[in-house]
N, C-alpha and C positions, 0 to 999 in steps of 0.2 A: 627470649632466651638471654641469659647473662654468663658472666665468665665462671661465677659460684655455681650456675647449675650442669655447665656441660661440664666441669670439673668433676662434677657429683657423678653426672652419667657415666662419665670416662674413669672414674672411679669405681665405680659397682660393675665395669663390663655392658652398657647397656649402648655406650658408644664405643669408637671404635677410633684412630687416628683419620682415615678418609674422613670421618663423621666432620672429626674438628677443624682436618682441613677447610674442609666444605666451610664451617663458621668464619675460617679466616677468609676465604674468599667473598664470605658476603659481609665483611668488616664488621661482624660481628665481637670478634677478638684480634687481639694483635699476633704477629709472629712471634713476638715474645712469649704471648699468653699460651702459645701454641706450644712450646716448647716445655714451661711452667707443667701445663696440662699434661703434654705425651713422657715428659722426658727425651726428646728427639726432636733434632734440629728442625726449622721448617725449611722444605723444599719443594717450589714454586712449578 
């Protein structure tokens, strides 16, 4: 999984913000990238 694809999910509805959380916790993206993605601050 990369930052372009859950971008894409979180884009079409197919994810969700927990979804991306969930990515940032397994450091998959950064809290930036989290933000980038939801539009919404990340909170831990």
């Amino acid at each position: 999984m990369t930052f372009e694809m859950i971008k894409k999910n979180y884009d079409r509805g197919l994810w969700n913000a927990v979804m991306v959380k969930t990515a940032v916790l397994k450091r998959v993206i950064t809290e930036e990238q989290f933000k980038e993605i939801t539009g919404q601050d990340y909170v831990a």
